[in-house]
C-alpha distance (Angstrom), angle and dihedral (degrees) to the residues before:
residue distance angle dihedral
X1 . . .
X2 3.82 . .
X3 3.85 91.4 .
X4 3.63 94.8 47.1
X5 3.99 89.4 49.1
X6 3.97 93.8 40.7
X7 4.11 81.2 55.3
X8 3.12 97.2 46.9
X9 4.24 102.6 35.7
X10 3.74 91.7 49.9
X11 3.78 113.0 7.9
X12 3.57 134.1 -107.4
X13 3.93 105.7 -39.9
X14 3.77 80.9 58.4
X15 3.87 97.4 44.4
X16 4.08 83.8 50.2
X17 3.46 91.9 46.4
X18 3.53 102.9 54.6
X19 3.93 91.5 43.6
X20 3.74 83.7 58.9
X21 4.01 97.9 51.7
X22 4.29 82.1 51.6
X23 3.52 89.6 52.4
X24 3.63 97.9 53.7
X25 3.15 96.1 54.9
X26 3.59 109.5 31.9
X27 3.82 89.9 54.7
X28 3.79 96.4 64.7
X29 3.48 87.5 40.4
X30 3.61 96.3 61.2
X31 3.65 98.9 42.9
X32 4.30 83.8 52.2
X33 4.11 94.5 48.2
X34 4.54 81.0 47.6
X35 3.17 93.9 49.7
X36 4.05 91.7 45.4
X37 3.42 88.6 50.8
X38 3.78 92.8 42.0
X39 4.08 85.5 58.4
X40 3.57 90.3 44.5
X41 3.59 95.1 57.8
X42 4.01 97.0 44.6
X43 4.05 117.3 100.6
X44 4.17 89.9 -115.1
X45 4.24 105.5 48.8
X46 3.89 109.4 -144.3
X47 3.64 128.4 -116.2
X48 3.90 134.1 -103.5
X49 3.49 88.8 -92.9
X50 3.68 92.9 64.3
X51 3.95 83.8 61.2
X52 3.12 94.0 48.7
X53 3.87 105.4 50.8
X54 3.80 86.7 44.9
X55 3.96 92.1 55.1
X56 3.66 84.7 48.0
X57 4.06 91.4 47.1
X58 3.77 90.0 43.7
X59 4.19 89.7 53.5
X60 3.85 90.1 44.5
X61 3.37 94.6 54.9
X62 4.09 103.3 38.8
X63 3.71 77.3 55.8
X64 3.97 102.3 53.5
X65 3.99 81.9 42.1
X66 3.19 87.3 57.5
X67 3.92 96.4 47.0
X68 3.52 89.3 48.6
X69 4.02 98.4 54.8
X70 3.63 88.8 48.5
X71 4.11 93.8 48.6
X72 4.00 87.5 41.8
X73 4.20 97.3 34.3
X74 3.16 102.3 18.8
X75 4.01 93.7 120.7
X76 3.52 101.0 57.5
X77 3.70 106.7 29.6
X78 3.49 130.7 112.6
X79 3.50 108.7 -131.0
X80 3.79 100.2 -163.6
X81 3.73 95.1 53.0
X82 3.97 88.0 39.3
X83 3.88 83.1 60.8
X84 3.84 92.4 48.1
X85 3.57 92.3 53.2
X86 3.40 97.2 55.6
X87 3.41 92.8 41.3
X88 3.88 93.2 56.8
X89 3.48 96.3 50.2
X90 3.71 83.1 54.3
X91 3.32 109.7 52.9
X92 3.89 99.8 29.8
X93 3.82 89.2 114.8
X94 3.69 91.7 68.2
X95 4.09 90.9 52.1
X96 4.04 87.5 44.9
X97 4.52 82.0 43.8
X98 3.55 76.8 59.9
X99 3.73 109.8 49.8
X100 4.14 84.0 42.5
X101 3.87 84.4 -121.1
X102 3.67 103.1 129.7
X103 4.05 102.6 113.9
């Protein structure tokens, strides 16, 4: 929803932009909720401090994704809409909280 408004608010640098923020986060996030599930699966379940050192792993890398975009990008990107993006991906649990879909 973000994306599509970024694109069609401020054009396509915007649209871009905001797909870009989603994608740095949602990435690590994906790889952290696998690799939960991965644990969850396994014969021995791991501790809280697996959790935690993922969550920690998961924020270190969103971050250095989102150095990188703005050392690569940095010219053309639409830092408000970047922002959005990331913040979307980040809070779409409350908006799916909300529509009682979480399974």
């Amino acid at each position: 929803m973000v994306v599509l408004g970024a694109w069609g608010f401020a054009g396509s640098d915007a649209g871009a932009s905001a797909l870009i923020g989603a994608v740095a986060y949602f990435v690590p996030n994906a790889l952290f909720a696998v690799r939960l599930l991965l644990g969850y699966l396994a014969p021995r379940r791991p501790g809280s401090l697996v959790f935690f050192w993922g969550e920690a792993l998961k924020l270190l890398a969103t971050a250095l994704i989102v150095v990188a975009v703005a050392w690569r990008w940095g010219g053309w990107l639409v830092w408000p809409a970047f922002l959005l993006g990331l913040l979307g991906v980040m809070k779409g649990y409350v908006v799916l909280m909300a529509l009682r879909r979480l399974p």
